[in-house]
N, C-alpha and C positions, 0 to 999 in steps of 0.2 A: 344658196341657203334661203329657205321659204321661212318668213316670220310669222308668228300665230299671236295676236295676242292675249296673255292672262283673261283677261276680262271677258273677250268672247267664249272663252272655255266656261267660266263659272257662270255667263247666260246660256249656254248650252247646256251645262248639266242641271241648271234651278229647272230648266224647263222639262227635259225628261225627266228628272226625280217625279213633278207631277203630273205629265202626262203617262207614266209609264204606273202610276197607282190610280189614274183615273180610265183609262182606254184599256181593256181588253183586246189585245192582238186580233186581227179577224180573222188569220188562222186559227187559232184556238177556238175562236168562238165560233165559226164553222165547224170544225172540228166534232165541239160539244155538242153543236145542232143535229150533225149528223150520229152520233151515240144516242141523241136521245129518238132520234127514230126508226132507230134500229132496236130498242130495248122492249122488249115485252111482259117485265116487271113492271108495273105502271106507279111502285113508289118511288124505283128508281127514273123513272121518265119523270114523273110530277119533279124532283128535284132536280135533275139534270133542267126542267125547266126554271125551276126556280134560280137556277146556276145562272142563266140566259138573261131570268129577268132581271136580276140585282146588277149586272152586266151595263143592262142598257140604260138602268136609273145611276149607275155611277158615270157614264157613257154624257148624259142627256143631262147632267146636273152638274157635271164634274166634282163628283166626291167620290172620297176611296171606295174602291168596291169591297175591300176586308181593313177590318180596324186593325189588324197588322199590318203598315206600313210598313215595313220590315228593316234590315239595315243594307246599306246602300253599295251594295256590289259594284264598280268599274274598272270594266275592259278597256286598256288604254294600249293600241298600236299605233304608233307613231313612226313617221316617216323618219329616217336620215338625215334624210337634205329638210328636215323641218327645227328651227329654231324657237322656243318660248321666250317672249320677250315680255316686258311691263312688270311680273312676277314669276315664282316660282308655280308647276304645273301643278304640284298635289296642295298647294295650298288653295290653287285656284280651284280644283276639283271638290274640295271637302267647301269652300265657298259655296260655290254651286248647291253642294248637299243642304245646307246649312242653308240658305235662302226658300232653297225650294219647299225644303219639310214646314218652316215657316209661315211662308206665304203661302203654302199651299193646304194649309190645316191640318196635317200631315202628324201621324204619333209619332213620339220622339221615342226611341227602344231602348237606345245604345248607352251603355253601365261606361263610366269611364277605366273600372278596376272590376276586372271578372269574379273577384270575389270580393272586395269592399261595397261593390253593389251601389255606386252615386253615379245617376242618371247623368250625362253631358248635356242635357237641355237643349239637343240644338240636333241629336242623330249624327254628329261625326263624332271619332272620323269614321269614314269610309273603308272598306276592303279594297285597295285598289290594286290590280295586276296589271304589269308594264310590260309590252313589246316592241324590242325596236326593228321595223321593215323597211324594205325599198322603198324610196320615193317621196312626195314632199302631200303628204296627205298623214291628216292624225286623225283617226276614228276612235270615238270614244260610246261604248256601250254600257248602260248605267240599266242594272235589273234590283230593282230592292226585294232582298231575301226575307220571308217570314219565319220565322224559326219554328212556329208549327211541324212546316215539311223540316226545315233546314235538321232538326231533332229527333227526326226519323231516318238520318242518313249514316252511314257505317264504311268502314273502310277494312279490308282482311288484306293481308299478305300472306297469301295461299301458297302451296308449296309447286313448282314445276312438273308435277306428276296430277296433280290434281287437273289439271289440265282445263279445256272447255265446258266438260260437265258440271267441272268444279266451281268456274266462273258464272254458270245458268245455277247451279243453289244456292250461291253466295245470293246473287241477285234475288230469285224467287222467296228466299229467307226472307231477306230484309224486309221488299212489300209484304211479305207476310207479317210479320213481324209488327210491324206500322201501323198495321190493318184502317182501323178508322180516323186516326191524330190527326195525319197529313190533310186531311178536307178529300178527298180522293173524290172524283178521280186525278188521278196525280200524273206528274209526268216524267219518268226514271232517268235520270245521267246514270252514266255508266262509265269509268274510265279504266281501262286497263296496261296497265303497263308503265314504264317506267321507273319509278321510286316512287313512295310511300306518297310525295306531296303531289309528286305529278299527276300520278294518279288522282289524286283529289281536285288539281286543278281540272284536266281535264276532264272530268264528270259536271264540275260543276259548270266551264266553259260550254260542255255540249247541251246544254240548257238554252243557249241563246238560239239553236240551229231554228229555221223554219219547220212549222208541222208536214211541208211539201220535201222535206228533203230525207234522204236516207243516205248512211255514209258512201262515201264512194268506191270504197272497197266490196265487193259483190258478197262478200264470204262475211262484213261485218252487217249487210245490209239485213243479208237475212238472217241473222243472227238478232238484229232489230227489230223484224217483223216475227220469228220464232216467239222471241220474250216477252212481245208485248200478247200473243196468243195465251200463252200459259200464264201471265199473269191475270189476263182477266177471266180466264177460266177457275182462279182462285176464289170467284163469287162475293166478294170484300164490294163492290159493288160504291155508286155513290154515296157516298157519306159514309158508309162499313150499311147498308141496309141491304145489302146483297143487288146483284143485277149482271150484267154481261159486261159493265164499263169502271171496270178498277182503275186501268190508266186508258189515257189518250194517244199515248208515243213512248217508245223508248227508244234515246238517241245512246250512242256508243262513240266515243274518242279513245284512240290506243298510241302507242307509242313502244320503242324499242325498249327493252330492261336487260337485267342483269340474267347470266345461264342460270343462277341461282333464284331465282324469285320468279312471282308472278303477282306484283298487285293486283289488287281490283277494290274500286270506290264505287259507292253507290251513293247518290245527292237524290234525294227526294225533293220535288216538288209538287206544290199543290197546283190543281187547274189554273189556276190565278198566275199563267206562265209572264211575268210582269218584265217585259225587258222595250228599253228604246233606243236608237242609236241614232249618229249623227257622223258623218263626216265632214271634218271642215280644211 
């Protein structure tokens, strides 16, 4: 049995809480680079620049790139043969959150009572999702969600007849729907199948994927690369000012369900695809 200790876990997550609202990914921001030279709206190019450059001055200064620090999503898969030792692992996690929004000048978001409405002063706790895997390795992935996008996300339990066309309106709805909120161009989770929550998990899980990657399934890939065609041919464009770049990627996670049902979640995010991880 591999021992971890508390303490390193909550220096590892203070650090990505701020490295992951100060650094824009370089896939993304590749990504962006290449939208904006591909765009032949030139209000849409001028802002897809501006996307770039607030980028590099959060980048080169280390301060947030959006005054939505959001609230503090982690992906926690842990190994087996891995033991937490010194403290307990979620109190060391929302540590971590709680350090980092601090010292890192970081807005506090998080209400402690969803309808008394009293701020926690500190951003925990945390959303945090546990998996246990093979092996003596704990990865821990910390993305802070802005509720911007996170409030343009919807979830249907579609009927089993509705089938895949059913699943392509649900989606095209929703960024419709959204149109300008989300900061767009955004980036679409998608999860289909399961039960009502898994489906939510995994839309918002496929958020962490790389912009290099497509599912592995061939039939859900392109179904990735379909979606993401027709959404941006919906003209919602950066910022909703119209253009060819609504979203950047749409990634897709599915999973087995019931012969009765057919989830489908949709998790909007905004460009500001804000994730970091660590293996320790």
């Amino acid at each position: 049995m591999r021992q971890i200790d508390a303490g390193l876990i909550t220096e590892s997550v203070k650090k990505m809480v701020m490295e992951a609202n100060y650094f824009l990914p370089e896939d993304v921001y590749s990504t962006i680079k290449e939208a904006q030279d591909k765009e032949e709206w030139q209000l849409a190019s001028d802002i897809l620049d501006k996307i770039l450059q607030n980028a590099d001055i959060a980048k080169n200064d280390q301060v947030p790139m959006c005054q939505d620090t959001g609230m503090a999503v982690v992906f926690v898969e842990m190994g087996q043969e891995v033991s937490i030792v010194n403290g307990y692992i979620e109190d060391a996690i929302n540590q971590g959150i709680r350090e980092g929004y601090e010292e890192g000048y970081l807005r506090k978001s998080v209400v402690g009572d969803p309808l008394n409405r009293v701020n926690t002063k500190d951003n925990t706790p945390g959303i945090i999702h546990y998996s246990i895997v093979p092996g003596d390795k704990l990865k821990i992935t910390v993305a802070p969600k802005g509720f911007g996008s996170e409030n343009m996300s919807r979830l249907k339990m579609l009927k089993p007849a509705e089938g895949l066309e059913g699943v392509k309106d649900f989606v095209l709805e929703t960024v419709e729907l959204a149109g300008p909120n989300p900061c767009p161009p955004i980036v679409v989770g998608v999860g289909i199948g399961g039960t009502m929550e898994k489906a939510a998990f995994l839309a918002k899980k496929s958020l962490m994927r790389s912009f290099d990657s497509y599912n592995e399934n061939p039939f859900y890939a392109d179904l990735e690369k379909e979606l993401l065609e027709k959404i941006n041919e919906l003209g919602i464009g950066p910022q909703g000012f119209g253009g060819k770049t609504t979203a950047l990627r749409v990634f897709i996670e599915y999973y087995p369900t019931h012969i009765a049902g057919l989830p489908v979640a949709v998790n909007i995010q905004c460009h500001a695809a804000r994730h970091k991880e660590v293996v320790l």
